[in-house]
Structure formats: structure tokens, C-alpha cells
SERO-4910 file (N, C-alpha, C, O; in steps of 0.05 Angstrom, whole numbers):
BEGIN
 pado doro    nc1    nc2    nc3   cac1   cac2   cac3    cc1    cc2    cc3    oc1    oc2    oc3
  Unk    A  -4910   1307     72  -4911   1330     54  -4883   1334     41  -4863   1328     53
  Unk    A  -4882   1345     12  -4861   1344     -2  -4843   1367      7  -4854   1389      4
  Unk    A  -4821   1368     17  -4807   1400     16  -4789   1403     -6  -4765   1397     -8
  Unk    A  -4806   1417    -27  -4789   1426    -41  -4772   1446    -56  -4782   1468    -54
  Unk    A  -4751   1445    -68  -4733   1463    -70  -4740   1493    -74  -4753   1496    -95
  Unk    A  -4736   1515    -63  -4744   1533    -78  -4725   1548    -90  -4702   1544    -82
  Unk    A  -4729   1567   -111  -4712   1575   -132  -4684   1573   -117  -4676   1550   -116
  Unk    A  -4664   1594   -102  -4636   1587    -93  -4638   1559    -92  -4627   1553   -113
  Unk    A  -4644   1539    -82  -4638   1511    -73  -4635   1500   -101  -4615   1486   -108
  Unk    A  -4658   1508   -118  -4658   1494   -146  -4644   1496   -154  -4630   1477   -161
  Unk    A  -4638   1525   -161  -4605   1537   -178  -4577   1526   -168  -4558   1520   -182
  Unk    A  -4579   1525   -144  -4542   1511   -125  -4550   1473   -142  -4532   1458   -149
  Unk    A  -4578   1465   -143  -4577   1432   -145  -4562   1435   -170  -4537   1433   -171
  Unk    A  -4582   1442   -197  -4577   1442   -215  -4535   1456   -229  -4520   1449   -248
  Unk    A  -4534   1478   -203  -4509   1478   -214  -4488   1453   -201  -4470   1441   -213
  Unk    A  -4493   1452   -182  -4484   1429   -168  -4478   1396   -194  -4457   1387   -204
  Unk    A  -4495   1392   -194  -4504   1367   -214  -4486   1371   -241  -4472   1353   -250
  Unk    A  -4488   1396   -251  -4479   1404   -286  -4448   1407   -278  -4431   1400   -294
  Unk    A  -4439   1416   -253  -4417   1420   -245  -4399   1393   -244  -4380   1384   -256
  Unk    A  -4412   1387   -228  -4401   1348   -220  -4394   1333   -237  -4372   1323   -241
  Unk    A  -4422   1330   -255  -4414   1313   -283  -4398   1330   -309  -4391   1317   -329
  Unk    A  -4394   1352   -307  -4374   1367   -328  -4340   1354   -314  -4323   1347   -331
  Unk    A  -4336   1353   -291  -4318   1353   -285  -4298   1327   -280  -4275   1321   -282
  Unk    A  -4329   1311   -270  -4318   1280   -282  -4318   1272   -306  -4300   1256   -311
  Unk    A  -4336   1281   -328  -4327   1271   -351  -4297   1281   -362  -4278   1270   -373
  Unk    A  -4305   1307   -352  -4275   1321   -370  -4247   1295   -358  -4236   1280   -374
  Unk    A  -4242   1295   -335  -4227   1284   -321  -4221   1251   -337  -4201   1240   -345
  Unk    A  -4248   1244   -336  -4247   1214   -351  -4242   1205   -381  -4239   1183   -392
  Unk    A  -4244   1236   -389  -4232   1232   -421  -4207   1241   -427  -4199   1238   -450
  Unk    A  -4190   1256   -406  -4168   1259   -402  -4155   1230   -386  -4132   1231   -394
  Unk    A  -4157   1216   -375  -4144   1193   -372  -4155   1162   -394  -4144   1140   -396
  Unk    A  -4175   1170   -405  -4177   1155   -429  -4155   1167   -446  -4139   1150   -452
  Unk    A  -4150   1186   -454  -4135   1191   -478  -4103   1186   -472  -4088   1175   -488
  Unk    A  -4097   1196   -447  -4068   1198   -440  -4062   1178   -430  -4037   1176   -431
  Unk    A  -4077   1152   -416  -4070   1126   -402  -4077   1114   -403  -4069   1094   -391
  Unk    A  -4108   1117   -425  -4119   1083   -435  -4138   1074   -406  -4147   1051   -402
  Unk    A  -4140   1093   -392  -4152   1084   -372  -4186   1099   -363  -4189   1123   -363
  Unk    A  -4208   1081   -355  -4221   1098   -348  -4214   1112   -318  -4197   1103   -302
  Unk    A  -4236   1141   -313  -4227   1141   -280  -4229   1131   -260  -4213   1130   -241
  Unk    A  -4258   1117   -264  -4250   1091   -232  -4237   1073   -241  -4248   1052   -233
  Unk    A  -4215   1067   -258  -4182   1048   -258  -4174   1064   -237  -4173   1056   -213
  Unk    A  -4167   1092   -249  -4150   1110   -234  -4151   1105   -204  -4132   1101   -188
  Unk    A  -4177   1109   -200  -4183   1106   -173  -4179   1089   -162  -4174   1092   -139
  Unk    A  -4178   1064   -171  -4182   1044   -162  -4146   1038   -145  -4140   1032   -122
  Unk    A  -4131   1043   -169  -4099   1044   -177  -4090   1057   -149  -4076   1044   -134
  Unk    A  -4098   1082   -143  -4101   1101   -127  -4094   1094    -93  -4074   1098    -79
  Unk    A  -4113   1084    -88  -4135   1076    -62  -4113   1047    -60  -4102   1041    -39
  Unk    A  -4110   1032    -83  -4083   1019    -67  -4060   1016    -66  -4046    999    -56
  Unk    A  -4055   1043    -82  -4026   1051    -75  -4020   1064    -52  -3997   1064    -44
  Unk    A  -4040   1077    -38  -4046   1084     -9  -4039   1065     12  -4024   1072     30
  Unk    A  -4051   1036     10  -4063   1021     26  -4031   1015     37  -4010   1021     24
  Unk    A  -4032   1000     64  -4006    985     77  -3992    960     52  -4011    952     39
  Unk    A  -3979    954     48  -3973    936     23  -3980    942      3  -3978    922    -11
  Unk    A  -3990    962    -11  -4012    960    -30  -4023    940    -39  -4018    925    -57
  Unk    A  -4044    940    -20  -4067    913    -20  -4084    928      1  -4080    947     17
  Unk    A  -4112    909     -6  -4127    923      6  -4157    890      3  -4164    884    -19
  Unk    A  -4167    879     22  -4197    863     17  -4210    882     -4  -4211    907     -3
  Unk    A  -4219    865    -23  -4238    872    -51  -4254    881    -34  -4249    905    -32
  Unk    A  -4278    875    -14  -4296    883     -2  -4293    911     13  -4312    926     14
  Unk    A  -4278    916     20  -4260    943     30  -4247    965      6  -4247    989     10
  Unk    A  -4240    956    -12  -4231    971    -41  -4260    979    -53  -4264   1001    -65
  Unk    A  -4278    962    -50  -4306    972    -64  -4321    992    -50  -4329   1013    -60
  Unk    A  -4324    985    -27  -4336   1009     -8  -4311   1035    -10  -4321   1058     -9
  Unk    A  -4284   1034    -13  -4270   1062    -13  -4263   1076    -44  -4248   1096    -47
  Unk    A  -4279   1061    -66  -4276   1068    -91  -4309   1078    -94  -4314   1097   -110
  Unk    A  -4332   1066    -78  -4357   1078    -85  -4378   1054   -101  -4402   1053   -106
  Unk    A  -4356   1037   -107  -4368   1014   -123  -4393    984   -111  -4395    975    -88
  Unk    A  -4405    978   -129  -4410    946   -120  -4397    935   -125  -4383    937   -145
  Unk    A  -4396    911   -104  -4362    889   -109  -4375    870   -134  -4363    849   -130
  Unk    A  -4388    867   -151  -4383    857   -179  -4377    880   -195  -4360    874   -211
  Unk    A  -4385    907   -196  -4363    930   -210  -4341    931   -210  -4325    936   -228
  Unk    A  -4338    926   -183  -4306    935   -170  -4292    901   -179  -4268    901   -182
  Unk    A  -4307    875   -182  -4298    852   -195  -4287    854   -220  -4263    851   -224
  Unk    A  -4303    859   -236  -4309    865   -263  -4278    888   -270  -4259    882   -284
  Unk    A  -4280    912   -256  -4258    936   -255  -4229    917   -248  -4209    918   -262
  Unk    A  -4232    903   -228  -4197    890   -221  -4198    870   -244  -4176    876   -254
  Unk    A  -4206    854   -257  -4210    829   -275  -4192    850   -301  -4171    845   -313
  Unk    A  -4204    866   -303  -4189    879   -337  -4171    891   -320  -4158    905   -335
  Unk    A  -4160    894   -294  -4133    912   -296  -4117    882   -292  -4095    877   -301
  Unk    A  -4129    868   -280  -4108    845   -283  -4101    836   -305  -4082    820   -304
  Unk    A  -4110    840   -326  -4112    837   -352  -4085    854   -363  -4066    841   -374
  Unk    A  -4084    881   -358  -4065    889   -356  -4035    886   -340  -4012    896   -343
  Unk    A  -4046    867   -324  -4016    869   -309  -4015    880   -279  -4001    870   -261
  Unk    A  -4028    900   -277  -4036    929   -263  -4040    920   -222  -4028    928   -202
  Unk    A  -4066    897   -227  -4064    879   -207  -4072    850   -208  -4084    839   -226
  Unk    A  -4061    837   -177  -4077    812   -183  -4089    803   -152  -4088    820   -134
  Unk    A  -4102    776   -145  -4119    782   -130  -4101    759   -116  -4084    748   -131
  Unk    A  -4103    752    -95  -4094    733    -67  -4117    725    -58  -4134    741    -53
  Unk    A  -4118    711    -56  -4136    693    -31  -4122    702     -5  -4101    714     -1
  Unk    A  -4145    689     18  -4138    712     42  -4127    679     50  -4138    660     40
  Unk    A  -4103    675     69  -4098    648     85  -4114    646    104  -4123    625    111
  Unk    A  -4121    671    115  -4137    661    142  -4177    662    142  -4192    660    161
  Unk    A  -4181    665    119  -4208    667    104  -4211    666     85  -4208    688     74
  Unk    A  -4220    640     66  -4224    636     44  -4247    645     31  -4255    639      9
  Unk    A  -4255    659     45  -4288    677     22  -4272    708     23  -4279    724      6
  Unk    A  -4255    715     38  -4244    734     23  -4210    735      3  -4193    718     -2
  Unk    A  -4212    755     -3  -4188    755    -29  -4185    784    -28  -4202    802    -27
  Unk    A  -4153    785    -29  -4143    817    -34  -4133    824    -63  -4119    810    -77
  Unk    A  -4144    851    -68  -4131    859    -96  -4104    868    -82  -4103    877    -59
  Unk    A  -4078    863   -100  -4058    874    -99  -4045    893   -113  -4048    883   -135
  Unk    A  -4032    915   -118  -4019    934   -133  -3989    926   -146  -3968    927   -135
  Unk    A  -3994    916   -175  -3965    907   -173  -3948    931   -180  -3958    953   -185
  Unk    A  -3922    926   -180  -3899    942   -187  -3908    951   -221  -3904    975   -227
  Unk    A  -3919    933   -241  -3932    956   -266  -3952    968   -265  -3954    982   -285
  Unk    A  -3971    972   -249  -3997    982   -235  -3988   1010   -226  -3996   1031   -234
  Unk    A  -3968   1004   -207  -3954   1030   -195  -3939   1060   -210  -3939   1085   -208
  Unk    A  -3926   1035   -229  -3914   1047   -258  -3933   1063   -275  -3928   1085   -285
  Unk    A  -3956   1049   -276  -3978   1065   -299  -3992   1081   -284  -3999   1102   -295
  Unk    A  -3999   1079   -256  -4007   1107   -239  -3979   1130   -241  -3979   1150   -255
  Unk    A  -3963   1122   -228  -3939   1144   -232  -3937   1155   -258  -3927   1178   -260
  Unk    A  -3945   1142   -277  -3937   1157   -305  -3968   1169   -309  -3966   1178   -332
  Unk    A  -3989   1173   -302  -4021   1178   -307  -4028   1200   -294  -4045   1216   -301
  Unk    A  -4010   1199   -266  -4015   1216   -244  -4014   1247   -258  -4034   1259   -267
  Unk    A  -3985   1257   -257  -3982   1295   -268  -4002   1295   -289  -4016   1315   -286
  Unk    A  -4010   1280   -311  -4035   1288   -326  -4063   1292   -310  -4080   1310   -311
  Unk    A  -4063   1273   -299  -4090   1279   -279  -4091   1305   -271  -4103   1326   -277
  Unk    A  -4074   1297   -252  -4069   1324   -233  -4066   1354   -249  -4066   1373   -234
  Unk    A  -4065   1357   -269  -4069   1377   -287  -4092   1382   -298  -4095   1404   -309
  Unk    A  -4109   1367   -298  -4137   1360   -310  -4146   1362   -286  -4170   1367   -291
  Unk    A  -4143   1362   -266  -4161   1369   -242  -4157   1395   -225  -4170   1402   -206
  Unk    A  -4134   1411   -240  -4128   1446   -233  -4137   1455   -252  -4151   1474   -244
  Unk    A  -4139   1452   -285  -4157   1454   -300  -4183   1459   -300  -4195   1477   -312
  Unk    A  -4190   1443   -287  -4228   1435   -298  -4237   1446   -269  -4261   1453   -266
  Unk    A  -4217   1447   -247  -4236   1459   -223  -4214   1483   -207  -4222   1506   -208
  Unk    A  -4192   1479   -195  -4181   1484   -178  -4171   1520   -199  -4173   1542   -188
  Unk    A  -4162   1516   -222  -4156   1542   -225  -4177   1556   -234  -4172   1570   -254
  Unk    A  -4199   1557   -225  -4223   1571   -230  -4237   1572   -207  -4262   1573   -207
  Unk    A  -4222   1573   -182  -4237   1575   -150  -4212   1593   -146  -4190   1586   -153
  Unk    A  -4219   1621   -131  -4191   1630   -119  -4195   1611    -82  -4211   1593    -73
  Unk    A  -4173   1626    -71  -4175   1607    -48  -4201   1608    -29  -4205   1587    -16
  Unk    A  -4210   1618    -27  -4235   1630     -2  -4253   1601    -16  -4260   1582     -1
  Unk    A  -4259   1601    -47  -4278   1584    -58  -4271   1554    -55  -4285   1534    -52
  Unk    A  -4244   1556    -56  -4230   1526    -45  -4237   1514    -17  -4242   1491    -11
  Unk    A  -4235   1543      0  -4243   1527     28  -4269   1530     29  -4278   1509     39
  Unk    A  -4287   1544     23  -4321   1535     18  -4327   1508     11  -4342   1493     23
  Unk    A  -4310   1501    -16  -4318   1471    -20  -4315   1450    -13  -4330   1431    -18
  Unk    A  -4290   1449      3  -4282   1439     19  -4297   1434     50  -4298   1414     64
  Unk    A  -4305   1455     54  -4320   1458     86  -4355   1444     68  -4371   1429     80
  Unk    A  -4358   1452     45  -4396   1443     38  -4381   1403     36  -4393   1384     47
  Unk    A  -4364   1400     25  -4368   1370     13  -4359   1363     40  -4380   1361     52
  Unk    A  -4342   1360     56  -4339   1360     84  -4364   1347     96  -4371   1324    103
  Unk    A  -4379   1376     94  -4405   1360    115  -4433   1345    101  -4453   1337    113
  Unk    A  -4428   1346     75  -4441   1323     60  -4428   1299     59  -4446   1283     63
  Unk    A  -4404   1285     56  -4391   1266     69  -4398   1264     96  -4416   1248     97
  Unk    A  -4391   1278    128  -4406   1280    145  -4429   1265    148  -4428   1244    161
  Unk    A  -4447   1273    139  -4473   1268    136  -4471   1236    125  -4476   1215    136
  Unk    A  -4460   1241     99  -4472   1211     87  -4499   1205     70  -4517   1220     78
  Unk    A  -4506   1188     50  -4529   1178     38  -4550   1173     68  -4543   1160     88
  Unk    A  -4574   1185     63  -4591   1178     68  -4606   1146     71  -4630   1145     77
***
């Protein structure tokens, strides 16, 4: 049997959903304009400027960006294009290969970053006072938690 939403549930989905995608687009046309970049570059840029060496297995970069590894192929191929990264073969396993973060990769996140990060107090954070911050925090929390079905 179907359980479905009733009105509150519908109203939180629907704002939920209009919310999400207002905030990624906004976000993604703010680093299109200011860095030539879409946002999963950003992300991508991101996640291995984090990593130990900045490097990280493609297969491991795709699962922590959200991607399929021919997306996440396809996504490192044009930043290498740029300069941004490039890929290694692994020595001790030749079916894998690491993307790397080069030193201009690093450069174009460092210079991309305070725009973001303004575009993301913008479009969400200065429109939550704090109580709403830790709500969203504690709801996406335990939907991460949880996980896809």
C-alpha cells in the first residue's frame, strides 16, 4: 500500500525540492560567471584539496563528489584541460589511477573560494538565524545518516 504524503509532508517536500534547486542553481551561476567554472568543478577542486597529497583514486573522488565515474571522467578530462588536474596511474594497481590537484587547480579554487562562500551566506545562511542553522543541520545530518534507499 502506497503511504502517502499528506498536506505538512507535501508542503516541507515541495519546499524542500524548490529550496535545493534555487540554491544550487544560484550557486552554479555564480561560479560560472566569476570562475568559468561549473559547481561540481568546484567540488570536485574541493574534495581534493582536502585529500592527503591532494590526490585522491578517481573511484573514491566519484563516490565523495556524488558522481558516476564516467561523469566524474568526463569532469577531470576538461579540468585537465585546464591545467587544474591530472591523473597518475596507481604503481601498485594498474586499473586504478589518481586524480591529482595541481598547484594551478589550487590557485583557481583559492581565487573562486570568497566568491562562493558569499554566494552560499547569500542564497542560504543569511536568511536562517541560528536556531534554523542548527535544525538544518541536525534534519540533513540524519538524512545523510540514513542514506539512499
Amino acid at each position: 500500500m502506497t503511504r502517502w504524503l499528506d498536506d505538512d509532508e507535501q508542503r516541507a517536500w515541495r519546499a524542500f525540492m524548490g529550496a535545493t534547486q534555487l540554491v544550487h542553481e544560484e550557486l552554479d551561476r555564480q561560479l560560472q560567471r566569476d570562475s568559468g567554472m561549473p559547481h561540481a568543478y568546484y567540488a570536485t577542486l574541493v574534495k581534493l584539496s582536502e585529500a592527503p597529497g591532494r590526490m585522491m583514486r578517481m573511484s573514491e573522488l566519484a563516490v565523495e563528489v556524488g558522481s558516476s565515474q564516467s561523469r566524474l571522467s568526463h569532469a577531470v578530462a576538461r579540468l585537465e584541460e585546464r591545467g587544474w588536474v591530472r591523473r597518475e596511474p596507481c604503481a601498485a594497481d594498474k586499473r586504478v589511477s589518481w586524480a591529482v590537484l595541481t598547484d594551478e587547480g589550487f590557485a583557481a579554487l583559492a581565487t573562486a573560494a570568497p566568491g562562493h562562500v558569499e554566494a552560499v551566506r547569500r542564497s542560504l545562511f543569511d536568511l536562517l538565524d541560528p536556531e534554523q542553522v542548527r535544525q538544518l543541520t541536525e534534519i540533513c545530518t540524519a538524512v545523510l545518516r540514513k542514506g539512499a534507499p
